[in-house]
C-alpha positions, 0 to 999 in steps of 0.5 A: 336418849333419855326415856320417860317413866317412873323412878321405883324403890325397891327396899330389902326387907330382913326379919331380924336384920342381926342374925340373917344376912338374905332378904326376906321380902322385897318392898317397892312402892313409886311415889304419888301412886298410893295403890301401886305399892307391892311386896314379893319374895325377891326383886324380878317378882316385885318388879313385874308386880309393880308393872302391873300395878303401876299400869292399872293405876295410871289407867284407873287415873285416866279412865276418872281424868284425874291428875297423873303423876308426871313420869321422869326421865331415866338419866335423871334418878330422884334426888333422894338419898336411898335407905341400906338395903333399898335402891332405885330402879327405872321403869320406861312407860313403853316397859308398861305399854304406854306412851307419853302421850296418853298421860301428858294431857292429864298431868297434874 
């Protein structure tokens, strides 16, 4: 059965991508939550940023009742071709401690 959540890109960054061939950072953003994006040094790092970053903003966004972007579901990936080095990950709303139906009023 599928979840409900939010599709999440995780790029790799190289500091000079001829001559290393390990990441030195690790980027993630999710699309429509402008303050949500992060950086860490690997992708467990950047990924439990990101956790937090998304729930703050989407409690932020309800507290103000503004539009929410509308969570996807885990079986259908976001029809976008990722960049080298970068990949889409699904984080579930109960991953983040919500529930769809907090936010489904509120979506936009």
């Amino acid at each position: 059965m599928a979840q409900q959540g939010y599709w999440v890109l995780c790029e790799d960054i190289k500091a000079n991508p001829e001559k290393d061939k390990e990441p030195s950072l690790c980027m993630a953003r999710v699309e429509g939550f402008h303050y949500a994006d992060v950086m860490g040094s690997s992708r467990t790092e950047v990924l439990n940023k990101i956790k937090k970053a998304l729930r703050s903003n989407i409690q932020f966004l309800i507290d103000c009742y503004n539009d929410v972007p509308p969570p996807a579901y885990s079986d259908q990936p976001p029809p976008k071709k990722t960049i080298k080095g970068g990949a889409y990950l699904f984080i579930a709303l109960a991953e983040i401690g919500l529930v769809a139906e907090m936010i489904t009023p509120l979506l936009t």
